[in-house]
Structures are given as C-alpha cells and as structure tokens.
CHARMM internal coordinates of N, CA and C (Angstrom, degrees):
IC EDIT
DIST 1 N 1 CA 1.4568
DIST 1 CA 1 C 1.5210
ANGL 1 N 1 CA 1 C 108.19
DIST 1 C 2 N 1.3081
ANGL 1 CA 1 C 2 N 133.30
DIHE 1 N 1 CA 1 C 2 N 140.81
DIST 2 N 2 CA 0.9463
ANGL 1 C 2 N 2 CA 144.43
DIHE 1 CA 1 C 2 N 2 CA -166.51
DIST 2 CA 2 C 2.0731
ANGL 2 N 2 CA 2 C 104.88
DIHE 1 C 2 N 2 CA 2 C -120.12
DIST 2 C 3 N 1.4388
ANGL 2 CA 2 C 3 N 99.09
DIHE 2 N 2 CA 2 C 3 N 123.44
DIST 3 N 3 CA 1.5277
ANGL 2 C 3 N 3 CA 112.41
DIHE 2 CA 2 C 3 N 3 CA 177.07
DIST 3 CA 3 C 1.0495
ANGL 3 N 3 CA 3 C 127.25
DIHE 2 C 3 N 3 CA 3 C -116.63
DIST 3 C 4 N 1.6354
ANGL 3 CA 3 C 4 N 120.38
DIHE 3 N 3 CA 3 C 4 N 144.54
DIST 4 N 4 CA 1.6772
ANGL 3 C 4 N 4 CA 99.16
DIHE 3 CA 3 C 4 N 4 CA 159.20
DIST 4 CA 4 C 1.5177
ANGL 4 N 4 CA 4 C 98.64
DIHE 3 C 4 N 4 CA 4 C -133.27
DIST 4 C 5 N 1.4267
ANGL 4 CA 4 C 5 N 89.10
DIHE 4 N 4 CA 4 C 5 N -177.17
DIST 5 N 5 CA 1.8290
ANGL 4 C 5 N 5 CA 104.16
DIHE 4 CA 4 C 5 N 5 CA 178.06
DIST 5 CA 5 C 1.0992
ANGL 5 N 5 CA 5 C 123.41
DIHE 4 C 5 N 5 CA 5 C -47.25
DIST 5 C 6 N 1.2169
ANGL 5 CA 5 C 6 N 112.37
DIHE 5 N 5 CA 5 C 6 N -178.48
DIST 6 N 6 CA 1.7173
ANGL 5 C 6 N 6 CA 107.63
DIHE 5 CA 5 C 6 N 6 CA -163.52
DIST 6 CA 6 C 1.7616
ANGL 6 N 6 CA 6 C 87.53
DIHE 5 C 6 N 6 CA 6 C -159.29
DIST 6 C 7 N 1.4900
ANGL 6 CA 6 C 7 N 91.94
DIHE 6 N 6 CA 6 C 7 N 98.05
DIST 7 N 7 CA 1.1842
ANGL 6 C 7 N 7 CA 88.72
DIHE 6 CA 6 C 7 N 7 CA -158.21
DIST 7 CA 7 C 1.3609
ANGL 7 N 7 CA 7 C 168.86
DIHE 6 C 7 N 7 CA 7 C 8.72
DIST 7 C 8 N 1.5942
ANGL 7 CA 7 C 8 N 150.20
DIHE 7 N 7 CA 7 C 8 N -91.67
DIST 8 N 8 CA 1.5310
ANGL 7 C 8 N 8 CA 116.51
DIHE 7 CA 7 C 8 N 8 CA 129.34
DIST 8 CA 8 C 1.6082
ANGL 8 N 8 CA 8 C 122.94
DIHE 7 C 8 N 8 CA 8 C -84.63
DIST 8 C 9 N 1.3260
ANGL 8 CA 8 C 9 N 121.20
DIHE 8 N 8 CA 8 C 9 N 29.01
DIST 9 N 9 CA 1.2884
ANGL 8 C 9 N 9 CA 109.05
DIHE 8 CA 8 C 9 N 9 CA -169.86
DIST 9 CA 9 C 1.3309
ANGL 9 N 9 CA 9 C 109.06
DIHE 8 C 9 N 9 CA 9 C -102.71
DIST 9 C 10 N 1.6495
ANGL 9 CA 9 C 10 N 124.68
DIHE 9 N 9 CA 9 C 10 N 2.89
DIST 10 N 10 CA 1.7922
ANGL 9 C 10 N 10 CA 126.52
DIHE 9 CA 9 C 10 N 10 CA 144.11
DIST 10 CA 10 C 2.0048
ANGL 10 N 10 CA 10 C 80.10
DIHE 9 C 10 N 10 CA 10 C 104.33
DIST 10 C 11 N 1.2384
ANGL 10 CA 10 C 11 N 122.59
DIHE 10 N 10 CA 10 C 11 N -32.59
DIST 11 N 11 CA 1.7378
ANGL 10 C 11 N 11 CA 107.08
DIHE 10 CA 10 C 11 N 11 CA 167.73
DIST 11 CA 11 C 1.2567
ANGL 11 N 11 CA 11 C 114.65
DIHE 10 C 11 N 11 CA 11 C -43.17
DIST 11 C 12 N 1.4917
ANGL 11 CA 11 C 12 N 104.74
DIHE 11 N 11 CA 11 C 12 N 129.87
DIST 12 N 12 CA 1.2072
ANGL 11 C 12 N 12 CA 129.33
DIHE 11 CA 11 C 12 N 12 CA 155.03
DIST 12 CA 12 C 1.9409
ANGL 12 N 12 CA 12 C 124.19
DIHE 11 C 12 N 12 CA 12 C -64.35
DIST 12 C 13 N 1.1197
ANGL 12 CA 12 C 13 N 129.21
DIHE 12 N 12 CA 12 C 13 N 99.70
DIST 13 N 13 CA 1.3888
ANGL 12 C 13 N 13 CA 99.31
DIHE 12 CA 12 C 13 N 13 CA 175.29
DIST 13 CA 13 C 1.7480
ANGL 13 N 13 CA 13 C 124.49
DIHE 12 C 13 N 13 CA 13 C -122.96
DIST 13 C 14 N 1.2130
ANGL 13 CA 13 C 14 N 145.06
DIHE 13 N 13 CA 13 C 14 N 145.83
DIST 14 N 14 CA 1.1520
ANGL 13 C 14 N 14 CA 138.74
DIHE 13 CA 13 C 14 N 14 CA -161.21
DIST 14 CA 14 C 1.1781
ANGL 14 N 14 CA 14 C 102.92
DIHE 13 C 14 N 14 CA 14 C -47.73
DIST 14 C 15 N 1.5915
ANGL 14 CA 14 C 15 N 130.37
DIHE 14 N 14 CA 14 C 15 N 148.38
DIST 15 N 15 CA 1.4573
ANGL 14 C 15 N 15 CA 134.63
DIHE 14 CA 14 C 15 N 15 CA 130.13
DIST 15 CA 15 C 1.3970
ANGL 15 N 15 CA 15 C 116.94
DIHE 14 C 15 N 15 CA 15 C -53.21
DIST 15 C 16 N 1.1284
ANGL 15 CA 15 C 16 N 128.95
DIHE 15 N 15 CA 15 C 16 N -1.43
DIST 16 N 16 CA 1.8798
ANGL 15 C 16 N 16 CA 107.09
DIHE 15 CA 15 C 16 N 16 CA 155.66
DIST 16 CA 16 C 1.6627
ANGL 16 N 16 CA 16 C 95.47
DIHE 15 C 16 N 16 CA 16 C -136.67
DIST 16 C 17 N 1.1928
ANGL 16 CA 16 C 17 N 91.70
DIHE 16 N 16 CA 16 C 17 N 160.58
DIST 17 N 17 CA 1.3230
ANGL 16 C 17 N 17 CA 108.25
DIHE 16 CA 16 C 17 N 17 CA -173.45
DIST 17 CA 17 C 1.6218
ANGL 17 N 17 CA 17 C 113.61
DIHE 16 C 17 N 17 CA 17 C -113.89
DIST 17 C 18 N 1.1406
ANGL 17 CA 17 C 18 N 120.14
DIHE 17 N 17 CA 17 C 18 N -177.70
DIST 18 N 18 CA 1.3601
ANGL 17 C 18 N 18 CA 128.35
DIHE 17 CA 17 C 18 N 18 CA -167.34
DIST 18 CA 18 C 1.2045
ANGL 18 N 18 CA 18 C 89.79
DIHE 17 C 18 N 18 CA 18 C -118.39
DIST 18 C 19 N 1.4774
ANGL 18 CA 18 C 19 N 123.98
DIHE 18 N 18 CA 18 C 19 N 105.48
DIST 19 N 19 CA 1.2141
ANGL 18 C 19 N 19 CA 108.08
DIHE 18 CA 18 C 19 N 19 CA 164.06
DIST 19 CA 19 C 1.9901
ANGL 19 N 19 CA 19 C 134.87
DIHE 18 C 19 N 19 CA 19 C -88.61
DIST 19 C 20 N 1.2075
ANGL 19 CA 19 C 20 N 114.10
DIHE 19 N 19 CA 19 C 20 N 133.31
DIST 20 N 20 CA 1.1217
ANGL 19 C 20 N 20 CA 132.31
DIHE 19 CA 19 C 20 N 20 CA -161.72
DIST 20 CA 20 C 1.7086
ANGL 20 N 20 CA 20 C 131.28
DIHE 19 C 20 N 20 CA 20 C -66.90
DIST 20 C 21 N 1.5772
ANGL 20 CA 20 C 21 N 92.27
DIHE 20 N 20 CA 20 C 21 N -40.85
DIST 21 N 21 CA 1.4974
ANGL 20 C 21 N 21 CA 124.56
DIHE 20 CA 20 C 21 N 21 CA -166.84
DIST 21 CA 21 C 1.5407
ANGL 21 N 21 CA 21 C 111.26
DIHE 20 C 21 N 21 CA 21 C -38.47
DIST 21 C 22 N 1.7649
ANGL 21 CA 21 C 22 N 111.26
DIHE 21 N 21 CA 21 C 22 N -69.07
DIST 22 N 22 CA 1.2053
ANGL 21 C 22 N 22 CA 107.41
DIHE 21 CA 21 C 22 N 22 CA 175.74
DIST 22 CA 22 C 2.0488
ANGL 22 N 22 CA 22 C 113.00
DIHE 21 C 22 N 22 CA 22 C -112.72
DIST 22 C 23 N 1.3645
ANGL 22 CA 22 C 23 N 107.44
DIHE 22 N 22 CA 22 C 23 N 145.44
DIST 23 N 23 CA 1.3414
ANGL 22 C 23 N 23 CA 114.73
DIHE 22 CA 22 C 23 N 23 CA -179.83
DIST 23 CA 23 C 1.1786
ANGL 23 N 23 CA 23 C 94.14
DIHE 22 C 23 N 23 CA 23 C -105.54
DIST 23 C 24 N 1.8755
ANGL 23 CA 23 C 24 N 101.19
DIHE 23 N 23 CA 23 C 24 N 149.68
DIST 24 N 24 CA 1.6582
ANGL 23 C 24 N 24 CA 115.99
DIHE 23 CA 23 C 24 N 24 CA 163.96
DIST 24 CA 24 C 1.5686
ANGL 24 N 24 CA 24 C 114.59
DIHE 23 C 24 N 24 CA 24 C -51.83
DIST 24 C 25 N 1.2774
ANGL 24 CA 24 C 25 N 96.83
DIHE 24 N 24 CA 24 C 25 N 123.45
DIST 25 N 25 CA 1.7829
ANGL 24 C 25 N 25 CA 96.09
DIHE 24 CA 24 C 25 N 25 CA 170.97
DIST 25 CA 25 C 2.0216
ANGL 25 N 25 CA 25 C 112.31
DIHE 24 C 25 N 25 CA 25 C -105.47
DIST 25 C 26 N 1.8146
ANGL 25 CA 25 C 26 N 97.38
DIHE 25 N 25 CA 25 C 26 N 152.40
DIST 26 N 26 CA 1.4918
ANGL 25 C 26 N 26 CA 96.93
DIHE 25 CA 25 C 26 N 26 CA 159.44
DIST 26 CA 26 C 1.1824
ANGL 26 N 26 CA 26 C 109.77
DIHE 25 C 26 N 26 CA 26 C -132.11
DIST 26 C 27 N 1.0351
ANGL 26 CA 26 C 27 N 128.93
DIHE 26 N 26 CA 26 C 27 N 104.67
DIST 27 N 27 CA 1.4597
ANGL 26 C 27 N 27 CA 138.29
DIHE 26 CA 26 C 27 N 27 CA 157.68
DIST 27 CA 27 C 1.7603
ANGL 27 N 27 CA 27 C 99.11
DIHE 26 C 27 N 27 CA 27 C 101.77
DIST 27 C 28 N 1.3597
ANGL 27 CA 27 C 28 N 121.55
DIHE 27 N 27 CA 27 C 28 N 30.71
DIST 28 N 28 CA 0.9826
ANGL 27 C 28 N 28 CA 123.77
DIHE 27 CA 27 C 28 N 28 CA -169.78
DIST 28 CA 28 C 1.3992
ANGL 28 N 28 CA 28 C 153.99
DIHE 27 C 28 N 28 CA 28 C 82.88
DIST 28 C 29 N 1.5831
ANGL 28 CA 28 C 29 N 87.44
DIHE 28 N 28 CA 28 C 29 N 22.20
DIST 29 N 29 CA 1.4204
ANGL 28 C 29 N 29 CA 132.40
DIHE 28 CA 28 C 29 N 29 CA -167.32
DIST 29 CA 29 C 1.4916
ANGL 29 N 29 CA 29 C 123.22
DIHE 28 C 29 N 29 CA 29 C -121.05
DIST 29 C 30 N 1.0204
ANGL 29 CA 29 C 30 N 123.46
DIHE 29 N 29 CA 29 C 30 N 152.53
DIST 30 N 30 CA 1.9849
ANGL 29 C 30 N 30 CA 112.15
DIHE 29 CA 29 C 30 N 30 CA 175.78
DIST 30 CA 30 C 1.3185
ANGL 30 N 30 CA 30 C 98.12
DIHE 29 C 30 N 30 CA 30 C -89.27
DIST 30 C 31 N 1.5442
ANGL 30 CA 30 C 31 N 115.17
DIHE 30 N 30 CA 30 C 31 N 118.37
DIST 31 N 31 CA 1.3606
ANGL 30 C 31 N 31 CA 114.09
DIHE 30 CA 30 C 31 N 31 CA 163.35
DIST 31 CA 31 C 1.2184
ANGL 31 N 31 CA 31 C 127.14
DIHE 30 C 31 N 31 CA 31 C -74.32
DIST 31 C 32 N 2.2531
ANGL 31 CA 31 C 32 N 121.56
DIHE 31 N 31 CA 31 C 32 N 94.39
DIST 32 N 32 CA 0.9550
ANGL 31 C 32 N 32 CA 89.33
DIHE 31 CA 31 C 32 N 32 CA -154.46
DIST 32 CA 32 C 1.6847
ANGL 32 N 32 CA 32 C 98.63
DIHE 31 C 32 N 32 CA 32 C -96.08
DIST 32 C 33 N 1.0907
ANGL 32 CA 32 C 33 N 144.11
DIHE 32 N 32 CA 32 C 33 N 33.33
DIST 33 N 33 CA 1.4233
ANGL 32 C 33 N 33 CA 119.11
DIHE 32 CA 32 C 33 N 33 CA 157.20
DIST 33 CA 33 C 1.7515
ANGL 33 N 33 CA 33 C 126.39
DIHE 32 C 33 N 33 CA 33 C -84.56
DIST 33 C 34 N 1.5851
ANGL 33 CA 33 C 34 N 109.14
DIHE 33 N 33 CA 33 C 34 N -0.27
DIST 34 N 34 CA 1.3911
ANGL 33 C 34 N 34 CA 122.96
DIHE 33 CA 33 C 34 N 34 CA 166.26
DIST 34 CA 34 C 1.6397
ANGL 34 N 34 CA 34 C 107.56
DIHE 33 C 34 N 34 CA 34 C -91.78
DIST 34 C 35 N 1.3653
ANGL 34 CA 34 C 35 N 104.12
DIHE 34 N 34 CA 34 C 35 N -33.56
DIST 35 N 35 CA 2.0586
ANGL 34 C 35 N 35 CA 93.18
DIHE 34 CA 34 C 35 N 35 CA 177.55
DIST 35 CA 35 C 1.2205
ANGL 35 N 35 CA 35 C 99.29
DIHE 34 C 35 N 35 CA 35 C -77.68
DIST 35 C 36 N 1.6488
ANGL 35 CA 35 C 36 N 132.40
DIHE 35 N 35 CA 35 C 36 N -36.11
DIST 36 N 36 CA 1.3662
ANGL 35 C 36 N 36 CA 100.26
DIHE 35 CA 35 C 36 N 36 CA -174.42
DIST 36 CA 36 C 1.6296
ANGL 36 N 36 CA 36 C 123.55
DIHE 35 C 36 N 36 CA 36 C -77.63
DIST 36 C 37 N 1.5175
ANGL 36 CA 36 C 37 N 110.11
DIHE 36 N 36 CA 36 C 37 N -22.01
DIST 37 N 37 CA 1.3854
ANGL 36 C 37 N 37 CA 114.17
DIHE 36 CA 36 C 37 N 37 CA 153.59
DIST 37 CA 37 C 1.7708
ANGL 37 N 37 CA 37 C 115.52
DIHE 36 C 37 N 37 CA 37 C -26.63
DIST 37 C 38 N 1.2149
ANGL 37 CA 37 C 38 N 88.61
DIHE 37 N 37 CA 37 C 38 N -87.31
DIST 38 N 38 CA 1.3923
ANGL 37 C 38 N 38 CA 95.68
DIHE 37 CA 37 C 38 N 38 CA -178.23
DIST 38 CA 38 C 1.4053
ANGL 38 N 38 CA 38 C 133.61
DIHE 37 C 38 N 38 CA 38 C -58.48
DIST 38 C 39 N 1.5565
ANGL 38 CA 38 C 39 N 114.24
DIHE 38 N 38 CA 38 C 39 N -11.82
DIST 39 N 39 CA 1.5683
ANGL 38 C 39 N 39 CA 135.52
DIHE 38 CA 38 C 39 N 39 CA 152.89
DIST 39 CA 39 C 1.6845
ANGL 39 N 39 CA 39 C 86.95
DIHE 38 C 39 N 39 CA 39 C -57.82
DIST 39 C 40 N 1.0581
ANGL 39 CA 39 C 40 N 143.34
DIHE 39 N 39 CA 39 C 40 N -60.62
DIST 40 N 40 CA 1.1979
ANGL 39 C 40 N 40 CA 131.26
DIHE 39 CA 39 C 40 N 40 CA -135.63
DIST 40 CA 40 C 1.3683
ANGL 40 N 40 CA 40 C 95.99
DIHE 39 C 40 N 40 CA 40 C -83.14
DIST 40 C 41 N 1.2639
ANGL 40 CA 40 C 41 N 136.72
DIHE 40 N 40 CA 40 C 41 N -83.73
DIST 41 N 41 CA 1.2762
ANGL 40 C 41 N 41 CA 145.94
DIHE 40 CA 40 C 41 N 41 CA 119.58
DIST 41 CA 41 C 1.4284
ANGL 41 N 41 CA 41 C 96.01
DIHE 40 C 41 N 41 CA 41 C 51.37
DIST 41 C 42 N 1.5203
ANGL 41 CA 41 C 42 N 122.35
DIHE 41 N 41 CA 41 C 42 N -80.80
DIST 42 N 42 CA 1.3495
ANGL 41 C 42 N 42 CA 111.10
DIHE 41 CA 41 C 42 N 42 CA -159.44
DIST 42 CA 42 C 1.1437
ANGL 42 N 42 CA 42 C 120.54
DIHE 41 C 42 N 42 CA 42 C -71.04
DIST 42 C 43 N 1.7297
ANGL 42 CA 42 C 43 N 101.48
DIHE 42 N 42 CA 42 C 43 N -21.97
DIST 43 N 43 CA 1.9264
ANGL 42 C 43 N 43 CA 116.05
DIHE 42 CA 42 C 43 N 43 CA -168.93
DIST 43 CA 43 C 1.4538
ANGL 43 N 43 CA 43 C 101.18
DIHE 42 C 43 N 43 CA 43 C -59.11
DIST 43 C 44 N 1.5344
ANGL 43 CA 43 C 44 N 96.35
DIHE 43 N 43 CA 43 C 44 N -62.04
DIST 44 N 44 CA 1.7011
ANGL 43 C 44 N 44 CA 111.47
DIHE 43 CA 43 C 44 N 44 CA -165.43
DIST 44 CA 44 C 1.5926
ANGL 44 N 44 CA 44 C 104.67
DIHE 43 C 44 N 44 CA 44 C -58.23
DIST 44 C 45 N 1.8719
ANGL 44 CA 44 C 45 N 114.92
DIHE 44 N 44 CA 44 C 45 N 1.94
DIST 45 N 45 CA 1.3779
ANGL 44 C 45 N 45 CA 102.82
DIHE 44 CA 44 C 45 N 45 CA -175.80
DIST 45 CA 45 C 1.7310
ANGL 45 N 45 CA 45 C 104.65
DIHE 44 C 45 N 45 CA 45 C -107.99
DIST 45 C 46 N 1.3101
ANGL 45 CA 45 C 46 N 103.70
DIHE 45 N 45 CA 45 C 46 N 3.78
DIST 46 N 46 CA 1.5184
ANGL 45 C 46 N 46 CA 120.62
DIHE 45 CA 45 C 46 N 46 CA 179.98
DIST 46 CA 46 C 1.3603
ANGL 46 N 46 CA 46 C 106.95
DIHE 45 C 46 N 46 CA 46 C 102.98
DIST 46 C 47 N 1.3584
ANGL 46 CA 46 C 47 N 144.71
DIHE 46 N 46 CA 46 C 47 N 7.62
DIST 47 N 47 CA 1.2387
ANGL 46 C 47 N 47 CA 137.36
DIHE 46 CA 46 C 47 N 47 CA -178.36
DIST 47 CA 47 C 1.7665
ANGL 47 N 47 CA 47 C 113.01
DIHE 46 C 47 N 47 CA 47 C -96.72
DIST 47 C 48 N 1.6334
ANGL 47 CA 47 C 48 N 87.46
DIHE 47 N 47 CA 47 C 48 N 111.07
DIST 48 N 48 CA 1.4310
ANGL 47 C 48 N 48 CA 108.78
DIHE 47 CA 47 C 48 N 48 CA -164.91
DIST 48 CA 48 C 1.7925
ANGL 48 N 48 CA 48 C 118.08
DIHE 47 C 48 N 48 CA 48 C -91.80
DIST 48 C 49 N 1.4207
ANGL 48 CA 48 C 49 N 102.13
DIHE 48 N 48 CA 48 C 49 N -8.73
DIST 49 N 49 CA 1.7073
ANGL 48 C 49 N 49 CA 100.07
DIHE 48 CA 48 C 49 N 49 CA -167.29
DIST 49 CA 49 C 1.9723
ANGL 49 N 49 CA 49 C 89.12
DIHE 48 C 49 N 49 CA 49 C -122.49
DIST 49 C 50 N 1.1899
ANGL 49 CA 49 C 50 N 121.18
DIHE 49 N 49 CA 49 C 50 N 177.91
DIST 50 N 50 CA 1.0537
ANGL 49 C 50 N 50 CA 137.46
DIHE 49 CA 49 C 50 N 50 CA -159.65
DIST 50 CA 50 C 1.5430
ANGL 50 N 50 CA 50 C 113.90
DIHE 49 C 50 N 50 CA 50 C -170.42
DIST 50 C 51 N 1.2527
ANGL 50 CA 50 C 51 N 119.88
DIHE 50 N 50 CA 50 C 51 N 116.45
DIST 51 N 51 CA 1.4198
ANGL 50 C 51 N 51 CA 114.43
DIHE 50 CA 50 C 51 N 51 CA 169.27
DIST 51 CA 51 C 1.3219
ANGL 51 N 51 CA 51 C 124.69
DIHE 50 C 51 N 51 CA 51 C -152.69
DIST 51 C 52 N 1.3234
ANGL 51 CA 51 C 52 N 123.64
DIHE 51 N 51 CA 51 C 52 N 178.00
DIST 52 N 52 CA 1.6998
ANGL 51 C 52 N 52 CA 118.00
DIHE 51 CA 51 C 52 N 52 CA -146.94
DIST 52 CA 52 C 1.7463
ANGL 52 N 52 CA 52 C 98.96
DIHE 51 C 52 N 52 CA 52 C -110.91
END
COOR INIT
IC SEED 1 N 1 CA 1 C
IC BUILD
C-alpha cells in the first residue's frame, strides 16, 4: 500500500480509501456481518482512511 502525509500532522494515510457511502444491504437492511468482513479486509490490506 502506498501513503502519503496528511498534512503537517506527520500521519501517514492510504492512497485508497474505504469507501463508506453505500453499505451492502439484505432485504433492506445493512448487512452488517458482510461490511465488517470487508472493513476487515481492507485494514489487513493497509487501507487506513475511510470516507463517505
């Protein structure tokens, strides 16, 4: 995974992000034992920032 600064505050943060906006749904619901899968998924892949 590749990072850069985060402005002067010396954080590192991923070049891709996790995006947030929409969650898997079932039946009209957030499925959350597939977002946190895939929450997990991205961490362990180095993706440190997240946004909506």
């Amino acid at each position: 995974m590749q990072y850069k600064a985060y402005g002067k505050t010396g954080d590192k943060v991923s070049v891709l992000g996790f995006g947030a906006m929409r969650f898997p749904k079932v039946k009209g619901r957030v499925d959350s034992d597939l977002f946190v899968e895939m929450l997990k998924l991205a961490f362990d892949m180095g993706i440190n920032y997240a946004g909506e």
